[in-house]
N, C-alpha and C positions, 0 to 999 in steps of 0.2 A: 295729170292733164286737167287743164280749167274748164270748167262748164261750157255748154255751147251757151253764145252771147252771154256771157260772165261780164258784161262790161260794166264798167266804174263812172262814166262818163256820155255826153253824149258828143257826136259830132259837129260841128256848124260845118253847113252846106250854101254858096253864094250861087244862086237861079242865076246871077243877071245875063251869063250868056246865051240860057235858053229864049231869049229874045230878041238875041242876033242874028248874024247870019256867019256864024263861023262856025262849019264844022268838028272842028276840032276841041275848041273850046267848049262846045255844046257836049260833044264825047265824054271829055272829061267831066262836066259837073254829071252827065248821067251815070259815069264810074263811082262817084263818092254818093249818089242817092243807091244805088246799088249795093254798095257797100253797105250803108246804113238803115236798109231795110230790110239785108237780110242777116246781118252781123246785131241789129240794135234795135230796131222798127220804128224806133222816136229820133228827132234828129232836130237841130237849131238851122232855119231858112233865112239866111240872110240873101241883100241883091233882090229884093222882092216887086223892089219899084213903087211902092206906094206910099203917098206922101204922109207925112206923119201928124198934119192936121185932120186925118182922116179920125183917125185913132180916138186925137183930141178930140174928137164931134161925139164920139159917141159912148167917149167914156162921160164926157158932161151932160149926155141925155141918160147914160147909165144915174148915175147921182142924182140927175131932180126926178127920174121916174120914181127910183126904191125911197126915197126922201119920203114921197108921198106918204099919208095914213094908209092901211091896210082896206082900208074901205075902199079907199077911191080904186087902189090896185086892183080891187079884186072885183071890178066893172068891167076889166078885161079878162075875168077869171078866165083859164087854159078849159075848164069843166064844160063851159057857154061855145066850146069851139067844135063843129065837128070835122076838123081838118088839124087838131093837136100845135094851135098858135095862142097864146098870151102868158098869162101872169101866172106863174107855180109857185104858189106859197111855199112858207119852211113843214116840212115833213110830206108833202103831196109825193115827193119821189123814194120810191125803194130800190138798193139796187140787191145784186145778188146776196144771198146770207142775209136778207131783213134786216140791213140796215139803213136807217135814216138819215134824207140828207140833213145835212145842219146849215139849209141855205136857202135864198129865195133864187127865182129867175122870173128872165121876160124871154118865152122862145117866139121867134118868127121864120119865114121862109120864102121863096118867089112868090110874092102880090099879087098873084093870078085873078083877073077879073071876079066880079062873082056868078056873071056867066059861062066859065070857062068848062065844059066840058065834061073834062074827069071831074070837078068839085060836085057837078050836077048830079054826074049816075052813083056820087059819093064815097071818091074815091079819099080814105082819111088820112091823109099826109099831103094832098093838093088844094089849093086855093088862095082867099085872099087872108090877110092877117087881122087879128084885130089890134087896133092901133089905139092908144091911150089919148085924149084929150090934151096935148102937152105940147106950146109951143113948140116949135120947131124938129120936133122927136123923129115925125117920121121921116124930114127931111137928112138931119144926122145919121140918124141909123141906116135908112137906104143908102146912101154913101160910101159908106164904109160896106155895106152888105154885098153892092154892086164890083167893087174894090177888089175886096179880100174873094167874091167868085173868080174874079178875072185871075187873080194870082194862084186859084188853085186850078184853073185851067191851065196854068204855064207849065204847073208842077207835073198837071196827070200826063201831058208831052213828055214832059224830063224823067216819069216814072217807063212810058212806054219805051223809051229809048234805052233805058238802063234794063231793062226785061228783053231788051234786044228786039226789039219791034218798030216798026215805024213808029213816027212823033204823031201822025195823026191814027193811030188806032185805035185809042178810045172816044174819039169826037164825038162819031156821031150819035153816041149814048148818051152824052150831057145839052139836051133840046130843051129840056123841061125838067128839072131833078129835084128834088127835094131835100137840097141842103139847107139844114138849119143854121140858123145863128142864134147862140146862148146868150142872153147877156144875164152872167148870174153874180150874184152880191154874196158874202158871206161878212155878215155885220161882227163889227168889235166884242169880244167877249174877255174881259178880263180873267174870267175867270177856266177859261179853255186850259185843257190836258193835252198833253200831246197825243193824241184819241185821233181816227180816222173819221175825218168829214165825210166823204162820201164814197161810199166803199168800191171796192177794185171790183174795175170793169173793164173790158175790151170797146171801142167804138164802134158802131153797126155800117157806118159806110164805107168810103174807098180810103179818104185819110181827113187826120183834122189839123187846121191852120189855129192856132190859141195864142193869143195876147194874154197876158195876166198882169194884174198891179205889183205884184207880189210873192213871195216863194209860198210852198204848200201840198203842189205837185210831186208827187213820189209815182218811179214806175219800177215796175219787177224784171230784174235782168234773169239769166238762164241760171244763177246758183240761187235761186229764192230770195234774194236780197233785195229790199226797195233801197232804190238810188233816190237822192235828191234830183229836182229838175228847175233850177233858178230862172227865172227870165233873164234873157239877155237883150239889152236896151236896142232897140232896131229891129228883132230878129223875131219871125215863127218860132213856135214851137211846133214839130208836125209829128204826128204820129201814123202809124199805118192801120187801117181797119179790117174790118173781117172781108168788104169784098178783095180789096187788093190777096188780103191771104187765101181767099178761095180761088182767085186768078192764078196766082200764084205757084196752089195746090200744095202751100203751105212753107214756099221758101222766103217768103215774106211774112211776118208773124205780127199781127194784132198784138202790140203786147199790153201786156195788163199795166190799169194804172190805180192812182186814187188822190184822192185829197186828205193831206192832212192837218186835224186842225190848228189852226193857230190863233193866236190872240188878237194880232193886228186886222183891221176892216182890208179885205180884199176884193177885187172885182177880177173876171177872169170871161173872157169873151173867147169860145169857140165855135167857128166853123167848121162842121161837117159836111165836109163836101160829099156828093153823093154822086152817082149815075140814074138816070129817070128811073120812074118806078116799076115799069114794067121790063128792065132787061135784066135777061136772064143771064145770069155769072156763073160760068164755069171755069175749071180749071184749062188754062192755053194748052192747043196739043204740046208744045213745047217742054211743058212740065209734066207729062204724063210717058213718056218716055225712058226706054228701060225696064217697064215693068212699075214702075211707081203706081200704087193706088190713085186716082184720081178721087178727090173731095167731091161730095155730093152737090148739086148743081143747086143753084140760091136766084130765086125771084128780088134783087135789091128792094124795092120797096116793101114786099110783103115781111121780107127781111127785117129790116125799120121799125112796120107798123108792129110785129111782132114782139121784137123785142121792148118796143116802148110801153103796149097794153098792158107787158107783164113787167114793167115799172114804177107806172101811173095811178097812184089810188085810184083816179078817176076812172078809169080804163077797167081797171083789176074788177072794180064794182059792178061795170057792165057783161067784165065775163062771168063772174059769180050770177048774176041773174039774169042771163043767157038771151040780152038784149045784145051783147056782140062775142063774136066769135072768133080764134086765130085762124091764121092760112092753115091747110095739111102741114103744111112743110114747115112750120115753128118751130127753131128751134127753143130750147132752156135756154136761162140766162147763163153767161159766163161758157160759153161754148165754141170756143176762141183763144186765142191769148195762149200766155203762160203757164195761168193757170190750169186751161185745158190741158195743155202738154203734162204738167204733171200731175192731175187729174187720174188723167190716163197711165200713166208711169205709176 
């Protein structure tokens, strides 16, 4: 008998009737995200609706930003943020197993005033961004930022419908969330191995929407295998996260993925779409039935800030001299996924 989610492949899944008004139509595309979240956890989104000059905006703001000298980049250093928005040099991120990425980024998130609130009583994952000096940057990238949220609200409908829930159950948790968008570079190296860029990881929100220039993407199916994961010209790539898997209570699996490296210059733009930070993710009575364990109940943002501190040089430094602290509830990295499973196994 074949491993559970043994698969070879991933699905392509077409949204566009979740923005119809056709019942039926709507059922079905929530049967095949069903399927593919709990049979694969990663899946190809086509039908998404969003035009493709979006893309174009902000992969040409990707280019003149990294273009830049490392100096002017690092005017926005991520270090200068205390809400975890700008520029991450190469080596600044660790992930599980200590290793190094082999890349740079620019993260941002919802532009929250700088009076807003949670940014004031210092909440680290809320506020405004820091934005680079670069014609027209923040206008491209907002664009696409604004875009690619709206399409992962279409999605978290087509995920509640395939969970056998109403389309508006998860609404009104997405007010204020702190979905990031990556925009990360991984510069030409002729001289690259076929070596992992950036080591396997699970993603800490509900699911992620990814553009890539390029192939590089490997994820771990249920027999230990990494799969290729190529872009396909039009389409998301979406993966499922650890809140969807604690909603879930684990028939939806975070599954592990990584980068690996390659030679050609790639850009690669993920969405982590999130639910605000303050709500609380438990597993649905639905999955808790029969006797099933129920997963331990997760704060989504402190969730986040968690796992990101114990990624972060910068972060990592503040906990070492005990100018910051994790939530109670932190978990370790790689606590999730695949990996976990056979961790545990």
């Amino acid at each position: 008998m074949p491993a559970p989610r043994s698969f070879r492949s991933l699905p392509i899944v077409d949204i566009a009737a979740l923005r119809g008004d056709d019942p039926a139509a709507k059922a079905r595309v929530a049967a095949e995200l069903g399927v593919a979240g709990r049979e694969v956890g990663f899946l190809y989104v086509a039908g998404h609706g969003m035009a493709p000059e979006l893309f174009d905006g902000l992969l040409d703001a990707a280019k003149r930003f990294f273009a830049q000298p490392v100096p002017e980049k690092m005017k926005v250093y991520i270090g200068q943020s205390t809400n975890h928005r700008g520029y991450v040099p190469v080596g600044e991120e660790i992930l599980y197993g200590g290793s190094k990425d082999l890349k740079e980024a620019y993260d941002l998130s919802g532009d929250l005033p700088a009076d807003d609130p949670d940014y004031l009583a210092g909440n680290p994952m809320l506020g405004p961004n820091q934005w680079p000096e670069l014609a027209g940057f923040k206008d491209q990238v907002g664009a696409y930022y604004r875009a690619v949220l709206q399409v992962g609200r279409d999605l978290l409908r087509g995920f509640a419908l395939a969970l056998g829930q109403e389309p508006a159950l998860f609404d009104g948790y997405v007010t204020k969330p702190p979905s990031q968008l990556r925009m990360i570079h991984y510069p030409y190296n002729p001289e690259a191995k076929d070596v992992i860029g950036m080591g396997a990881h699970t993603d800490y929100e509900c699911f992620t929407l990814l553009h890539a220039t390029g192939p590089g993407l490997e994820v771990l199916n249920g027999a230990g295998e990494w799969i290729d994961v190529p872009p396909v010209p039009g389409a998301f790539i979406v993966n499922i996260g650890d809140m969807l898997e604690t909603w879930t209570n684990g028939q939806f699996v975070a599954t592990s993925h990584r980068v690996r490296k390659v030679k050609e210059e790639r850009y690669s733009f993920p969405l982590f779409f999130n639910v605000d930070y303050y709500t609380r993710v438990a597993p649905l009575p639905c999955f808790t039935t029969e006797g099933a364990t129920p997963r331990p109940a997760l704060i989504a943002g402190e969730h986040l800030f968690a796992q990101t501190a114990q990624s972060f040089n910068y972060l990592k430094k503040k906990l070492d001299d005990g100018t910051l602290k994790l939530p109670e509830s932190a978990l370790g990295l790689s606590s999730f996924g695949q990996e976990a499973l056979q961790k545990a196994g």
